[in-house]
LOSERO-278881 format. One line per 4 residues: number of its first residue (from 1); their letters; for each residue x, y, z of C-alpha. Coordinates in Angstrom, 2 decimals. Each point is the difference from the previous one (the first is absolute). Example, Ala and Ser with C-alpha at 12.3 -4.5 7.8 and 13.67 -1.06 7.14 Angstrom:
BEGIN
1 = as = 12.30 -4.50 7.80 | 1.37 3.44 -0.66 .
! end
This chain:
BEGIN
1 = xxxx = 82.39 161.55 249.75 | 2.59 -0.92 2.20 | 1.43 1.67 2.88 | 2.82 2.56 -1.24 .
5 = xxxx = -2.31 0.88 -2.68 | -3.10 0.54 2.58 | 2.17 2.11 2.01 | 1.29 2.09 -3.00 .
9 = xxxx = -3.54 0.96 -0.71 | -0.36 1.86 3.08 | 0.68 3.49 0.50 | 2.58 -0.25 2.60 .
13 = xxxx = 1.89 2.46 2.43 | 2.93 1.97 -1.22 | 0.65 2.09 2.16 | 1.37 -0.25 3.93 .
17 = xxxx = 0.65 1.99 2.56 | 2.98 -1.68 0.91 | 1.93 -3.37 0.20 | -1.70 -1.73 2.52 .
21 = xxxx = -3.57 0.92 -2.30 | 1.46 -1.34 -2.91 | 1.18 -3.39 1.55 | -2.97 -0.46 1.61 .
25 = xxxx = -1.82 0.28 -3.14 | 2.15 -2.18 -2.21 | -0.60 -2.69 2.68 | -3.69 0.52 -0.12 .
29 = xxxx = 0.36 -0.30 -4.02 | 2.27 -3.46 0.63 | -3.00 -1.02 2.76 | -2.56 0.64 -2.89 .
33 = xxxx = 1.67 -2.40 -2.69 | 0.09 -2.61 2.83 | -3.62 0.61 0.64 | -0.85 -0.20 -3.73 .
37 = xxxx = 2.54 -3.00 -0.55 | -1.70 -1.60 3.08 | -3.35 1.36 0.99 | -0.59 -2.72 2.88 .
41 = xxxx = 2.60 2.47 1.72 | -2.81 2.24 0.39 | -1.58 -2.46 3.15 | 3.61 0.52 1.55 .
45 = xxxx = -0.75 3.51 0.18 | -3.22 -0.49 1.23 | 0.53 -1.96 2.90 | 3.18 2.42 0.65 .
49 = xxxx = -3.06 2.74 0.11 | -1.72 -2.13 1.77 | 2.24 -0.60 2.80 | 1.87 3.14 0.30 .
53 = xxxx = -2.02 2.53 -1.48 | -3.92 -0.26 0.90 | 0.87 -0.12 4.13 | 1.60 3.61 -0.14 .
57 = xxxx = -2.73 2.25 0.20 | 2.86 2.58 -1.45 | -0.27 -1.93 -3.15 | -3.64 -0.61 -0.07 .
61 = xxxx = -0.17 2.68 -3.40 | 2.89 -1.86 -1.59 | -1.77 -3.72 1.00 | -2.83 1.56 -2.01 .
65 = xxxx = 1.80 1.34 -2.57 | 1.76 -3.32 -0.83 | -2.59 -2.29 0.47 | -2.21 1.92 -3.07 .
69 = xxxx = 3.20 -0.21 -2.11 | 1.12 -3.47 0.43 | -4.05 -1.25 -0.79 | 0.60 1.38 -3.25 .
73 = xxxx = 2.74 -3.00 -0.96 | 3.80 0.11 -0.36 | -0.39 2.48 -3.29 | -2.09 2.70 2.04 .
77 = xxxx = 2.66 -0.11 2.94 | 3.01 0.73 -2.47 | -2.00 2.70 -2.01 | -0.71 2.01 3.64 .
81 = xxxx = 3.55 -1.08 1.77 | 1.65 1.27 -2.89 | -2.03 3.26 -0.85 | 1.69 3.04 0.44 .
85 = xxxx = -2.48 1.71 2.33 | -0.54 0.70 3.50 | -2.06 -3.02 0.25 | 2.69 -1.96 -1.55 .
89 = xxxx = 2.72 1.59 2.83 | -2.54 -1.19 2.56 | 0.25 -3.71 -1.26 | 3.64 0.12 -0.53 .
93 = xxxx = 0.17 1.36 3.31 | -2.30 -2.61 1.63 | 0.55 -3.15 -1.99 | -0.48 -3.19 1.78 .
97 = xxxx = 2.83 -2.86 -1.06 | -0.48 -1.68 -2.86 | 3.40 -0.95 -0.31 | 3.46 -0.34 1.61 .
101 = xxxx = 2.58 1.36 -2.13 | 3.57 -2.02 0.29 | 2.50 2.91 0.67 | 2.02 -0.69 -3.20 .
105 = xxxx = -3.50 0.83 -1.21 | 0.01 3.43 2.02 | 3.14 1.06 -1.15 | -0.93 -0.66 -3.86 .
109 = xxxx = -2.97 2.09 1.03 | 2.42 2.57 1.54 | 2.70 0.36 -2.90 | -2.93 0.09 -2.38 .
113 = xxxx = -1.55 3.03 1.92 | 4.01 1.34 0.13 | 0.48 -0.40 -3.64 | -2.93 2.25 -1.73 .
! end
């Protein structure tokens, strides 16, 4: 299955709040497809939990949290970022960096969001 068609499987968020919400989520969806494309991203995002994450005490639930979901392989980690529950929120919210958009990246991400 490949990634577009992974993705379109899942049931994802509709609904937002607001603007910032819904840009936030369509670059967790565009983080997900890299992750899928290129699931050695995942140790990037470990070692970004690693490093910034796990020495705040403040973010000792969230260290937890993310360190169960990325065990479970790049699949797992898109299925949970993605899911449209407070869980989800929480790793949207928290998400270590897997990747570094280019800003003419961003701003596809933020027209997209504008458009629909």
């Amino acid at each position: 299955m490949d990634t577009n068609q992974f993705i379109s499987t899942l049931p994802l968020k509709r609904d937002f709040h607001d603007a910032h919400e819904k840009r936030a989520y369509l670059r967790a969806v565009a983080t997900a497809r890299r992750l899928l494309e290129d699931p050695g991203l995942l140790s990037r995002g470990a070692e970004h939990l690693e490093r910034f994450t796990r020495p705040d005490p403040r973010q000792s639930s969230h260290y937890a949290l993310w360190r169960e979901v990325l065990a479970g392989g790049e699949a797992e980690v898109v299925r949970r970022l993605l899911a449209d529950t407070d869980e989800g929120m929480a790793l949207r919210d928290s998400s270590p960096v897997f990747v570094r958009f280019a800003p003419e990246e961003l701003k596809a991400i933020w027209i997209d969001a504008d458009a629909k």
